[in-house]
N, C-alpha and C positions, 0 to 999 in steps of 0.2 A: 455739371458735375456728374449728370445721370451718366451721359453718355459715357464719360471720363472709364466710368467702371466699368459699362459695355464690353467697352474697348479693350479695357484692361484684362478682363475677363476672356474676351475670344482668344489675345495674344497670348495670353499665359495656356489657355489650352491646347494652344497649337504648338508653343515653342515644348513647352513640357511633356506635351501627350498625355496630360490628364485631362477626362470628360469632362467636358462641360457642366452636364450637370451635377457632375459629383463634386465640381468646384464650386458652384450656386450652393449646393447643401452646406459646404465647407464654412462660405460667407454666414450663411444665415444661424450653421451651429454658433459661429464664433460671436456673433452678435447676442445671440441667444446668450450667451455665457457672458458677454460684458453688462448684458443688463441685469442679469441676477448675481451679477459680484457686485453689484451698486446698490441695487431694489430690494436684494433678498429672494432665497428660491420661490416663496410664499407669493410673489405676484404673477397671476395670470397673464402671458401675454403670447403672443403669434410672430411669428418672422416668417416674411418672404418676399422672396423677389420679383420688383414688378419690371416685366419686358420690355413695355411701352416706356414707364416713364427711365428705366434703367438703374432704377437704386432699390437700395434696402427699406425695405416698410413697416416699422414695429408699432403693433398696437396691442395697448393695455384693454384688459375686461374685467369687466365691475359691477357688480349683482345688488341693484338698486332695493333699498331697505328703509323703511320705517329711522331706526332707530340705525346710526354709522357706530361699528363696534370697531372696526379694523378701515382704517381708511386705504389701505393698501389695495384692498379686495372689496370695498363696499362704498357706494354712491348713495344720497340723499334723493327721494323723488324730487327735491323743489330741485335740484342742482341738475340732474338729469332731465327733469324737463325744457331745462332753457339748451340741451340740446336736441329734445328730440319730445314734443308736448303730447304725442300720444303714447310715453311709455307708462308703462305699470309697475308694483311693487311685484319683484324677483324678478323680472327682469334681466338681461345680461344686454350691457353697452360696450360699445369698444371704442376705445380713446387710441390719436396717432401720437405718437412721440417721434422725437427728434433725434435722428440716432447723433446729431451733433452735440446731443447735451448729455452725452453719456460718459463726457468728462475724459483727461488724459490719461486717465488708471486703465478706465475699463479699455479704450480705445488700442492703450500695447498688449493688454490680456487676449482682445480680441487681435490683434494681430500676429501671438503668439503662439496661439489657437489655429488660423489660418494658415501659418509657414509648418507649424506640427502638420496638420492632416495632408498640405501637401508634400510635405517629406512622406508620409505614410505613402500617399496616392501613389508618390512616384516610386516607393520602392517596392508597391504589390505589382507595379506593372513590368517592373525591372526582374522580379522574381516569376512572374506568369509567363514572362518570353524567355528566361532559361530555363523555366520548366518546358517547354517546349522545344526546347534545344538539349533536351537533355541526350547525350550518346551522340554527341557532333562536335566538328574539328572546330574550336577556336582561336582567333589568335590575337594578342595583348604583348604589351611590352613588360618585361622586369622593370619592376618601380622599387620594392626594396626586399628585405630580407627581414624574418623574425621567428619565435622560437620553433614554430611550428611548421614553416618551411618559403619559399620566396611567394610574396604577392604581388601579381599579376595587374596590372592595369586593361580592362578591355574595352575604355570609352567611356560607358554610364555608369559602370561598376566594377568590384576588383573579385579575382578571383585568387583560390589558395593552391598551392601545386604544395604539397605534402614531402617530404623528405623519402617515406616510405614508397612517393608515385611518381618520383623521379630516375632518370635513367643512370645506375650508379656512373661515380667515374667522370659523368658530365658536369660542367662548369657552364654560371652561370655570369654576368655584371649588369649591372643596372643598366637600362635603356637597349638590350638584345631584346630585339624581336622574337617571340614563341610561339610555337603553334601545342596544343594541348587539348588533350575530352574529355568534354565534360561526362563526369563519373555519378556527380551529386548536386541537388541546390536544396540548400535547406533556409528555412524563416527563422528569421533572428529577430529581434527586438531593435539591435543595431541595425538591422535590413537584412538582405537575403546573404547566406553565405554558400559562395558557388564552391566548389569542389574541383578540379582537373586532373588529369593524369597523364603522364609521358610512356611508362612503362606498359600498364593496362591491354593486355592482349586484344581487347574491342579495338583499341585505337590501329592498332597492325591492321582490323575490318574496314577500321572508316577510311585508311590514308589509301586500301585498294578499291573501295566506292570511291574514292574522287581519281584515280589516276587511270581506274582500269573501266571503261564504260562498259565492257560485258559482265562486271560484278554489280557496277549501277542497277543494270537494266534486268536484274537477276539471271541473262544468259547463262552466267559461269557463275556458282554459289560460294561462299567460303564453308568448309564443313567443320573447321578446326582451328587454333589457333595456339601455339605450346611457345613460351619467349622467355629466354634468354636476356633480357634485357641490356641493350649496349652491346652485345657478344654476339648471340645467335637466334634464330628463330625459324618453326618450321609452319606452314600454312599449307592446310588441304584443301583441297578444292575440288567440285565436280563442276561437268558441264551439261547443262540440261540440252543440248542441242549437239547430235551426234556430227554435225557439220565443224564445230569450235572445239579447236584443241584449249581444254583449259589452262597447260602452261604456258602455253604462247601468247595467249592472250594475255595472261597478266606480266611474263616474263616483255611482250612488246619487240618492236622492232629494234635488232641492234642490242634491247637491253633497257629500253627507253622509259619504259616505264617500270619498270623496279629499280633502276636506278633513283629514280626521282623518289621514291619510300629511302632506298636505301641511305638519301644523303640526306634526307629530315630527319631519320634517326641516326646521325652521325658514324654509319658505318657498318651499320648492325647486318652481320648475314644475314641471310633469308633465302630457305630450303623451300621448294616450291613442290611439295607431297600430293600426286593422284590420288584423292580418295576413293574407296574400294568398301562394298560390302562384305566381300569375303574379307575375314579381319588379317587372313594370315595373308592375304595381297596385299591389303593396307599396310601392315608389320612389313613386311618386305620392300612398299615403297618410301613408308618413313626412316627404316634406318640406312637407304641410300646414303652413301654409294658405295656403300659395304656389298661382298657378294655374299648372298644364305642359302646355306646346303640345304635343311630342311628346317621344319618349323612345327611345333609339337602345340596342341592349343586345349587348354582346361577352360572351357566355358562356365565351369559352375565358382571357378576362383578366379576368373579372369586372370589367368594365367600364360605367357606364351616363353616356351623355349623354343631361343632360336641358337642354330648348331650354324656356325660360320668355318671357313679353312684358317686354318691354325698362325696363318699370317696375316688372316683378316680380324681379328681380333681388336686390336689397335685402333682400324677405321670402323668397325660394328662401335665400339664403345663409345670413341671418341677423348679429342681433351678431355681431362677431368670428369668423365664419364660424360660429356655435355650430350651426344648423339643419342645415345640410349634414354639418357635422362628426357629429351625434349621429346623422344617418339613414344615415349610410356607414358607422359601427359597429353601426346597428342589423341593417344591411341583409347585411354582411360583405361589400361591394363600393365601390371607388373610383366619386365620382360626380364628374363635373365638368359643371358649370353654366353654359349657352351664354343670353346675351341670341337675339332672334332675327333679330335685323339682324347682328350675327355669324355669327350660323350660316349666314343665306343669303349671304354673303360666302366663306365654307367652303368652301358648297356649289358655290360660281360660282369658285374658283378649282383646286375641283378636276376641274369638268368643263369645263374649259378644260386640263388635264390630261390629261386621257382621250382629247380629241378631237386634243391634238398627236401622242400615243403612239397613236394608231388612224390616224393618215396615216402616221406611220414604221410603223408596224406595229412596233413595240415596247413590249414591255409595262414601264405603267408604275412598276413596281418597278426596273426600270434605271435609270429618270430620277433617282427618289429615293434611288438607292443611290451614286451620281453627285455627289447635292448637288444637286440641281434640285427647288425643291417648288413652284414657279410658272412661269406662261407664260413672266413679264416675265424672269425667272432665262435661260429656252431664249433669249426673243428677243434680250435684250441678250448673251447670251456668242461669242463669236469661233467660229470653227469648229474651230479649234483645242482650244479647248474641251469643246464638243460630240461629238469625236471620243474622249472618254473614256467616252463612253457606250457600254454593252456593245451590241451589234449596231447601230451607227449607220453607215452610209459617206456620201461626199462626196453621192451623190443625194437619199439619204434628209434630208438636213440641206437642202436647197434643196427640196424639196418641203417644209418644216417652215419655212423662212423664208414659203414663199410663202401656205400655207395659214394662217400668223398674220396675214400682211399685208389676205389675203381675209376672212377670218371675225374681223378689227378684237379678236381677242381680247385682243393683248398693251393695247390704251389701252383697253378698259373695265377691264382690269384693273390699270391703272397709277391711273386717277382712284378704283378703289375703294379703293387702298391709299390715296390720299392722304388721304380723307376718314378713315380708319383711325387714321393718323400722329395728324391735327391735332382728330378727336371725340372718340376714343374713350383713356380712359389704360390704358397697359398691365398687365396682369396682373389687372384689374378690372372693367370692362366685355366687355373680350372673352374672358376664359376665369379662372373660378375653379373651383380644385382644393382637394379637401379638404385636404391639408397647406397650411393659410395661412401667410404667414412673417411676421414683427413688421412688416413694413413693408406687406403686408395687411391687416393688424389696423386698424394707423391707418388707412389708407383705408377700412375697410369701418367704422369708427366714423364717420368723415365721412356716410358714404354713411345709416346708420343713424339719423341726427339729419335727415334728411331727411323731406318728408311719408311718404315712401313708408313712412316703416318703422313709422308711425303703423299700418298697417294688419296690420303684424306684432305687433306689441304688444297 
């Protein structure tokens, strides 16, 4: 019988992968609990396992007394001497029992006890190796669907793919193979509960660690990661080793290896972005394949305008604003995108700005702080008006009629506006920002069905 449970013992350790000895303690708690659900907590007793003989060995102890008040805890010297003739009063003896007389109750308590703690065992060790796998590709089958999003089968445990970390658009059925990253493993009570993701910009990292060995090996680094998910996606990249082109390398021969990303995420493009310290190279090679005239950069607002040709517009933005949208997360700065007949209009109504605040000799932050962002605003307003401007007086303000009247600024600038009004539609041609609103959207699908976007595509 000893051996019986040896045996029992080693098998169960090795097929489950729970320690050994944390399966022996397993044994001995649950025994420990079958005999004080029989005896009562009140009785002292020991459990453990002996090697040699291979079983369980419970023994009681009994503080030999004069007078037995509690016979559960206390031995008589005459009764304790017929085991052992030189004991004394207080005394402590220890008696063996039979864990076979621990009766049918205790015997499924304790067996209920021993399949608990190895569910436990097995799920801290299930949970300890995806905590170690956490930020790595796995792959399980579709087992079913529920409110929270489809679970995953991955062998010893399941995992949850989230509704919110899946690739819109895609479709799933029971028994499709998945590959998915792990995002999270968190301890449940039920056991561990794994977390994945499809969409997860990381996962774009890990799928070029397994396909591309010069991102493996850190030759070629990922610097970025901006997704689209299902649609598009743009990835930077440097190469620490001026011998390795880093798009080649990950782009591969032929195509061979970004195809192989390409077709686990069902299609998804994927812009392969030089990254650059200078940010306006950066900004220039993210929103490829646009051409950009120049590039204007606010460092303290993280700010960049970029001035494209008046037919690049279409391919600077993109679908639905997608281009701009994924190079201003790639980039972590607001970019807004100026055709360049806008821009020299910008440019013309603000140094016609300058030069009305350089005859008051007021700087123009007065103007604008006023409500004045044009000539035509100064020329057409009442002097009354104008007199809310911070350091203006009555002279200053007739020197400022005269000097528009002279330098014709307020009617170049009144015909630039008009052609403005009646060419150009607003929020679209002349100034697109990365937050597009639905009613950009339509328009820039308009604008996208045009030849121009042929050259985006």
């Amino acid at each position: 019988m000893g051996s019986e449970l040896k045996k029992a013992i080693d098998q169960i350790s090795k097929d489950r992968g729970i320690d050994r000895d944390l399966l022996i303690d397993t044994l001995e708690e649950a025994v420990r609990s079958s005999v004080a659900r029989k005896y009562g907590d009140a009785m002292d007793i020991e459990v453990n396992f002996n090697e040699e003989a291979g079983e369980i060995e419970v023994y009681q102890f009994k503080v030999v007394a004069e007078e037995v008040e509690d016979e559960i805890s206390e031995i008589t010297l005459e009764e304790a001497k017929e085991h052992d003739p030189n004991v004394q009063i207080d005394d402590e003896m220890g008696f063996k029992l039979k864990v076979e007389d621990l009766g049918r109750i205790a015997a499924q308590s304790a067996k209920q006890v021993i399949i608990q703690r190895m569910r436990d065992a097995e799920q801290e060790i299930i949970y300890d190796e995806f905590k170690n796998r956490m930020h790595e590709i796995v792959s399980g089958i579709i087992q079913r669907r529920d409110r929270t999003g489809w679970i995953i089968n991955l062998g010893r445990t399941e995992a949850v793919l989230p509704k919110n970390e899946q690739i819109p658009r895609e479709r799933y059925k029971r028994g499709d193979r998945v590959q998915s990253f792990v995002i999270d493993v968190q301890k449940e009570s039920r056991g561990p509960q794994i977390v994945v993701s499809r969409s997860h910009p990381d996962y774009m990292t890990a799928l070029f660690k397994r396909e591309v060995p010069e991102v493996d090996d850190a030759t070629v680094k990922i610097m970025g990661v901006a997704r689209d998910p299902g649609l598009r996606a743009k990835v930077a990249v440097n190469s620490l080793d001026r011998d390795v082109d880093p798009v080649g390398a990950c782009v591969g021969i032929r195509g061979s290896r970004i195809q192989n990303i390409v077709q686990e995420l069902r299609g998804e493009r994927i812009d392969i972005v030089v990254w650059s310290q200078d940010i306006a190279k950066y900004a220039q090679n993210a929103l490829s394949p646009a051409v950009i005239t120049r590039i204007a950069v606010d460092e303290d607002e993280k700010i960049l305008e970029v001035v494209v040709p008046d037919d690049q517009l279409t391919v600077a933005i993109g679908r639905k604003g997608q281009n701009v949208k994924l190079a201003s997360r790639l980039l972590g700065w607001k970019i807004d995108v100026f055709t360049e007949s806008r821009y020299g209009e910008m440019n013309a109504s603000s140094k016609g700005m300058d030069q009305v605040a350089s005859v008051a000799e007021i700087p123009v932050s007065n103007f604008i702080s006023a409500g004045f962002e044009s000539v035509n605003q100064v020329a057409n307003a009442s002097e009354e008006i104008l007199m809310s401007i911070s350091g203006m007086t009555p002279s200053k303000i007739s020197d400022i009629k005269s000097a528009i009247m002279l330098l014709g600024i307020g009617d170049a600038e009144e015909e630039v506006t008009e052609v403005t009004e009646t060419e150009l539609p607003e929020e679209t041609d002349e100034q697109i920002e990365v937050s597009v609103s639905e009613e950009d959207d339509q328009k820039n699908d308009e604008e996208a069905e045009t030849p121009a976007s042929d050259e985006e595509e």
